[in-house]
N, CA, C and O of each residue as an XYZ file, in Angstrom:
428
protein
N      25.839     26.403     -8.444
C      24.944     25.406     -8.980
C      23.830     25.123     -7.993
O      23.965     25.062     -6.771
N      22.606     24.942     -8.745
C      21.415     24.155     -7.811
C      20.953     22.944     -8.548
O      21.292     22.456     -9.626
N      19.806     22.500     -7.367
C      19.181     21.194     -7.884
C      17.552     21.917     -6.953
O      17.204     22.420     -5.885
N      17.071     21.530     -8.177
C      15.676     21.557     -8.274
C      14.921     20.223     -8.119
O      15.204     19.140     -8.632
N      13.624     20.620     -7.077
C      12.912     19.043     -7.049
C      11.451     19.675     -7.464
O      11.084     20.849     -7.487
N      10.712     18.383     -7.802
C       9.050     18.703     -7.895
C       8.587     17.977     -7.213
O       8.935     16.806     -7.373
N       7.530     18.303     -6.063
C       7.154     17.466     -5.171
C       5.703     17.802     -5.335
O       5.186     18.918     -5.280
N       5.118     16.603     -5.555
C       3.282     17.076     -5.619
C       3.122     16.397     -4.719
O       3.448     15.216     -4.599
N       2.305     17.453     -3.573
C       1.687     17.368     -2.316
C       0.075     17.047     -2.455
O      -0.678     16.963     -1.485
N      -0.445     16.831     -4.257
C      -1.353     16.687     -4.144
C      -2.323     15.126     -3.479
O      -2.544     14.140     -4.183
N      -2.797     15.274     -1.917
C      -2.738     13.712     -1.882
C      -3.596     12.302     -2.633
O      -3.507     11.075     -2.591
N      -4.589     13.506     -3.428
C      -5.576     12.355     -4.448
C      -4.633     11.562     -5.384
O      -4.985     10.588     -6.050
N      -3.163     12.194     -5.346
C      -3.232     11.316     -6.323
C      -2.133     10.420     -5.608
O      -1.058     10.270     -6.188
N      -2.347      9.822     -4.387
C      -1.361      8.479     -4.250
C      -2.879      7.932     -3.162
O      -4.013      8.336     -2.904
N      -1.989      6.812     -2.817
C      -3.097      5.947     -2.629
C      -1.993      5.521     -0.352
O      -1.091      5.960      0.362
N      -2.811      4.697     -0.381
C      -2.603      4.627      1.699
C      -2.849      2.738      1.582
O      -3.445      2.020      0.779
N      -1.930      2.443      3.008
C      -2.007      0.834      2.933
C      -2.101      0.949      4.313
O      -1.269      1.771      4.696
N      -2.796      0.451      5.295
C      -3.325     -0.130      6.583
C      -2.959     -1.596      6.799
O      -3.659     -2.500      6.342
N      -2.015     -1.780      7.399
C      -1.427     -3.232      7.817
C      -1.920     -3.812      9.259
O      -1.302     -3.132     10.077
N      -2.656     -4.650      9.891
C      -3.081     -5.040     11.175
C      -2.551     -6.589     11.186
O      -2.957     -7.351     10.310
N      -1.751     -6.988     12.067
C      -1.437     -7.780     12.531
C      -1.634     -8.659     13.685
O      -1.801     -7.808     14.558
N      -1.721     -9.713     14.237
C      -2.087    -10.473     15.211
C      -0.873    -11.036     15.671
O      -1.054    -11.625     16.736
N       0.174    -11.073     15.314
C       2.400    -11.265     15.873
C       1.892    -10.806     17.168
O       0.980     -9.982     17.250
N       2.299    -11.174     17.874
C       2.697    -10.632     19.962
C       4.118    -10.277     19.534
O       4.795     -9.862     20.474
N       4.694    -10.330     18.452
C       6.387    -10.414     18.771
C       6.649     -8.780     18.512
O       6.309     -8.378     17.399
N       7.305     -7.656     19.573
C       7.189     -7.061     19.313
C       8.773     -6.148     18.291
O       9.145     -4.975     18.259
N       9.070     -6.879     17.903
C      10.627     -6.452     16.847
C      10.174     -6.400     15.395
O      11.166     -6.358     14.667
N       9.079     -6.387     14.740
C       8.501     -6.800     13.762
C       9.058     -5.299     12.734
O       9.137     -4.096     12.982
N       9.419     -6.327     11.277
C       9.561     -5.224     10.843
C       8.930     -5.073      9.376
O       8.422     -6.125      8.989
N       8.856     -4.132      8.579
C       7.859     -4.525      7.284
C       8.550     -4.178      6.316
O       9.500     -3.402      6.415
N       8.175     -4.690      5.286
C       9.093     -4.557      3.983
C       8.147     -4.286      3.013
O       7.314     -5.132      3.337
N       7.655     -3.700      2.025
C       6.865     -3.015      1.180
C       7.643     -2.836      0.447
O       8.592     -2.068      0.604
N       7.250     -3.998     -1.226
C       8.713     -3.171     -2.610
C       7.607     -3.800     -3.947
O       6.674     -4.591     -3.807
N       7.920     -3.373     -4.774
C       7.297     -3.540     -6.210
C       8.923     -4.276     -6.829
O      10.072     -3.850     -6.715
N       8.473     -5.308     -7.377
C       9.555     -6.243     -8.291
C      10.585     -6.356     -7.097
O      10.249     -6.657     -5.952
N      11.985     -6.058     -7.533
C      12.751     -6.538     -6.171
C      13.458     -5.198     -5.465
O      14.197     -5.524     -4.537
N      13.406     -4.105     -5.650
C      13.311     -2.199     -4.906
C      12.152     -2.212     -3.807
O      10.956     -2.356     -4.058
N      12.837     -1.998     -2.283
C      11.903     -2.013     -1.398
C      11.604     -0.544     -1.319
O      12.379      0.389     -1.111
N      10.390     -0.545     -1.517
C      10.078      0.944     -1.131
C       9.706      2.104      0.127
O       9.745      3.334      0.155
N       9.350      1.110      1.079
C       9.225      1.170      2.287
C       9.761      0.295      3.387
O       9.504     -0.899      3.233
N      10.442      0.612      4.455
C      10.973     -0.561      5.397
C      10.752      0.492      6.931
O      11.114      1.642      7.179
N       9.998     -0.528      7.730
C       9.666      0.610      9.151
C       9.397     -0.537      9.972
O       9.082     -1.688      9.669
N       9.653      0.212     11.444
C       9.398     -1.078     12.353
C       7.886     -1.193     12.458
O       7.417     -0.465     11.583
N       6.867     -1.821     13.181
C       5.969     -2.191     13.594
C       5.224     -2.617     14.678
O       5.612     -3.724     15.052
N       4.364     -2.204     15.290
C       4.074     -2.943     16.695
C       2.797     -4.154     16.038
O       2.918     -5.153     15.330
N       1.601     -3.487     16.667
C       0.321     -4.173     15.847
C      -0.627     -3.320     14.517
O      -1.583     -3.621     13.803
N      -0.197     -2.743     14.600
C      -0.856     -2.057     13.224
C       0.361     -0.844     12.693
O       1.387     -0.359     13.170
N      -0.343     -0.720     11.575
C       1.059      0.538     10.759
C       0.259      1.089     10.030
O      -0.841      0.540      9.961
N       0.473      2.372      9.206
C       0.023      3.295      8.378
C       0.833      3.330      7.322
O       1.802      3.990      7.697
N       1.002      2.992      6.191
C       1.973      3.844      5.079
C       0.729      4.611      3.976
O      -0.386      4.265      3.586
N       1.437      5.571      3.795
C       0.812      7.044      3.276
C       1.496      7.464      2.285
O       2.723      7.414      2.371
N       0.964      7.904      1.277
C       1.406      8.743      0.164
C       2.493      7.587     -0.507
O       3.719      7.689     -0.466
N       1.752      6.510     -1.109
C       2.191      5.621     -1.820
C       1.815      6.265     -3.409
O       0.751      6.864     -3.564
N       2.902      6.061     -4.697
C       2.398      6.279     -5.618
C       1.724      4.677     -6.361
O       2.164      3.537     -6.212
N       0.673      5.094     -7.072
C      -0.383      4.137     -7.431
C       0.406      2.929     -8.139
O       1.405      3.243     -8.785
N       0.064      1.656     -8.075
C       1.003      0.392     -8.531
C       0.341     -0.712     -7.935
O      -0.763     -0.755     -7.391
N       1.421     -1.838     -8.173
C       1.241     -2.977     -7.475
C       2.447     -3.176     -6.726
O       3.465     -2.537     -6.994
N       2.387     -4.200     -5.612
C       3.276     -3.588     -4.346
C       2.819     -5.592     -3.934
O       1.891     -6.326     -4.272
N       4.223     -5.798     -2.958
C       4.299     -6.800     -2.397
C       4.622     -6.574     -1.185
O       5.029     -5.423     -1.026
N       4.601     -7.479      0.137
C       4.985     -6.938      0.816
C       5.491     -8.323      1.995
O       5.248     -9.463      1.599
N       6.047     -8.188      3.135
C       6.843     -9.227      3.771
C       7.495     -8.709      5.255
O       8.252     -7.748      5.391
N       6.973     -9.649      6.378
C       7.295     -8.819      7.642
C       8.276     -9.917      8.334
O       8.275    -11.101      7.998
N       8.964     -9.467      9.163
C      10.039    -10.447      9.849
C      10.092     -9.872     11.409
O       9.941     -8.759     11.913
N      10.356    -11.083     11.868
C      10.248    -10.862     13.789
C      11.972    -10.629     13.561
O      12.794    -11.390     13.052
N      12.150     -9.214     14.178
C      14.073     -8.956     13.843
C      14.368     -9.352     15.442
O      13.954     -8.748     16.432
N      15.096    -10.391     15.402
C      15.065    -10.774     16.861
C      16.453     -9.989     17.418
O      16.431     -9.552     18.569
N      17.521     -9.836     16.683
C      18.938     -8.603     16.698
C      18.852     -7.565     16.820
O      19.480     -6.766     17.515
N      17.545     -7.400     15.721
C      17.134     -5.673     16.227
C      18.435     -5.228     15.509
O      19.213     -4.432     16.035
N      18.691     -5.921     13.959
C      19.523     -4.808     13.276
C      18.704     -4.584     12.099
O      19.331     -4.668     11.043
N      16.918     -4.202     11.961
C      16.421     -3.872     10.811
C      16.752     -4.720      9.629
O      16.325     -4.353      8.534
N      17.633     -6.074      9.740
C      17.622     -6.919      8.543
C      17.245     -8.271      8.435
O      17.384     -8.821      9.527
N      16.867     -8.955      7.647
C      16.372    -10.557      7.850
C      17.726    -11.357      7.795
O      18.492    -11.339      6.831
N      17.919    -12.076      8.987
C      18.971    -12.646      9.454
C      18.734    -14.180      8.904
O      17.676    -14.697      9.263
N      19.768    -15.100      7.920
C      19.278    -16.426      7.681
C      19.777    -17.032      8.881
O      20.059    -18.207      8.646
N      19.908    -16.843      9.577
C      20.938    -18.095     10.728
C      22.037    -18.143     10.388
O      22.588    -17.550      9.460
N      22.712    -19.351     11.624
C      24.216    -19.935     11.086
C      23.479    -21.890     11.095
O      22.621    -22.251     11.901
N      23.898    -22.521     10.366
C      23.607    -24.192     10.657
C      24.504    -24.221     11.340
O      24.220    -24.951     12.291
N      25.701    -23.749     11.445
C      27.442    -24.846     12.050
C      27.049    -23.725     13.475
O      27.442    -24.227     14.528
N      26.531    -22.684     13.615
C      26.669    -22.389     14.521
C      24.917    -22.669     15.788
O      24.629    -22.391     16.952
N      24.512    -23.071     15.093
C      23.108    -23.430     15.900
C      22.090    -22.477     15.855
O      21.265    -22.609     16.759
N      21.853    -21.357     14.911
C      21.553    -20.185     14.991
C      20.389    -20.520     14.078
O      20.789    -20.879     12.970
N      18.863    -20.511     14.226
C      17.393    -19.891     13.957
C      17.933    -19.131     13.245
O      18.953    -18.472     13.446
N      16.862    -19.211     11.822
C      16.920    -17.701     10.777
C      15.517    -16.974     11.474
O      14.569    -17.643     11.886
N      15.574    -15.639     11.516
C      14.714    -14.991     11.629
C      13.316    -15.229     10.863
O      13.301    -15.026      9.649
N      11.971    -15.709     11.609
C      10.986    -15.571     11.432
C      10.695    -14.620      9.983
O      11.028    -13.439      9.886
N      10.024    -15.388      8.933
C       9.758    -14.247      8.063
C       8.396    -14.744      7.407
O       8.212    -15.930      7.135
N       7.383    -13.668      7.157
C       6.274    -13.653      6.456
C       5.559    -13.375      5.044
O       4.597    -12.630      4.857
N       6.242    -14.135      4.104
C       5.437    -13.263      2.726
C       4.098    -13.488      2.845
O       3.511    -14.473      3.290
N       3.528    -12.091      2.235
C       1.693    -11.802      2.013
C       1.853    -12.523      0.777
O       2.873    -12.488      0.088
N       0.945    -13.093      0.553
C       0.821    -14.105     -0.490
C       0.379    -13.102     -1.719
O       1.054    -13.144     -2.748
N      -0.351    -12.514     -1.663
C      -0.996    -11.619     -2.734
C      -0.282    -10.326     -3.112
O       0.456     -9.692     -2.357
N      -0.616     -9.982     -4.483
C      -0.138     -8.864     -5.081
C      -1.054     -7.780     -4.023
O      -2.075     -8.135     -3.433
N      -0.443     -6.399     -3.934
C      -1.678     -5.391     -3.205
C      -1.171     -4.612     -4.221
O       0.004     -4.544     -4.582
N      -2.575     -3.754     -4.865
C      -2.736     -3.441     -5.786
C      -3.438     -1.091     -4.844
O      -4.438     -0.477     -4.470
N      -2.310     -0.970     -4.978
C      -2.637      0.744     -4.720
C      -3.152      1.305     -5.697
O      -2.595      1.216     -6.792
N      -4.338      2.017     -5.546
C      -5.287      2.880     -6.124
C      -4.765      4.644     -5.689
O      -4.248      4.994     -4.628
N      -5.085      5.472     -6.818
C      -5.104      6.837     -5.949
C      -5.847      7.195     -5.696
O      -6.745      7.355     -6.522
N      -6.074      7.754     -3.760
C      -7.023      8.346     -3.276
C      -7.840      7.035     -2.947
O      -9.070      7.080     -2.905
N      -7.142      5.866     -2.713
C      -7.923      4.767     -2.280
C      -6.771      4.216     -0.498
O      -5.565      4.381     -0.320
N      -7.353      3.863      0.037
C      -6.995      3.159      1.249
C      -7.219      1.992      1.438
O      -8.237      1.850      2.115
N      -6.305      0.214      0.900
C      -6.154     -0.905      1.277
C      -5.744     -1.197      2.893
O      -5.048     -0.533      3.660
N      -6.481     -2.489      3.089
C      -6.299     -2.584      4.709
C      -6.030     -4.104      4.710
O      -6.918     -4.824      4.253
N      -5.118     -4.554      5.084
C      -4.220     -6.227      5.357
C      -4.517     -6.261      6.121
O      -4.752     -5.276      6.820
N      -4.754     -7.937      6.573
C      -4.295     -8.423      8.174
C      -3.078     -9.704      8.137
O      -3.018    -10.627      7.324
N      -2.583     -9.553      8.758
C      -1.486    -10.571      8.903
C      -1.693    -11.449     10.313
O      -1.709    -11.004     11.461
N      -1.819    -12.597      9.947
C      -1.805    -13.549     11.183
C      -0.430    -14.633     11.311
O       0.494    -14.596     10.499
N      -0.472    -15.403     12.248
C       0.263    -16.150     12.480
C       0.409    -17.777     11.810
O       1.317    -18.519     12.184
């Protein structure tokens, strides 16, 4: 038995997102998903690239991972424990193909 894939390498037809940030914190991590399926999750310093997005609308949300286990931590209350820093982009981002959106995220 096989399994067959189709992969179009053509790149006009997905679209690119440019994220720039102003965080000093350097554990930052990004979350990129349409409805509630994340489609992208990568760490971050001050700027990021995601590439070869297919065309949509897309939300997106960054968190200072202070554990450094790649997940948004709520705290403990009984135990004294800070939830991890987290950022929703307020706006829908709307991917075009063969178009390049550019965010900034501040503090």
């Amino acid at each position: 038995d096989s399994t067959a894939f189709y992969v179009d390498f053509n790149y006009e037809k997905y679209g690119a997102l440019k994220i720039k940030s102003s965080i000093t914190d350097t554990n930052l991590v990004v979350e990129l998903f349409d409805n509630n399926d994340i489609i992208r999750k990568t760490k971050m310093k001050d700027s990021l690239f995601l590439n070869w997005l297919t065309p949509g609308n897309y939300n997106f949300r960054l968190f200072v991972d202070e554990n450094e286990n790649t997940f948004w931590d709520s705290g403990n209350l009984l135990k004294g424990i800070k939830s991890e820093k987290i950022i929703v982009y307020p706006q829908t981002i709307k991917i075009k193909p063969n178009w390049d959106v550019e965010i900034i995220i501040e503090e």
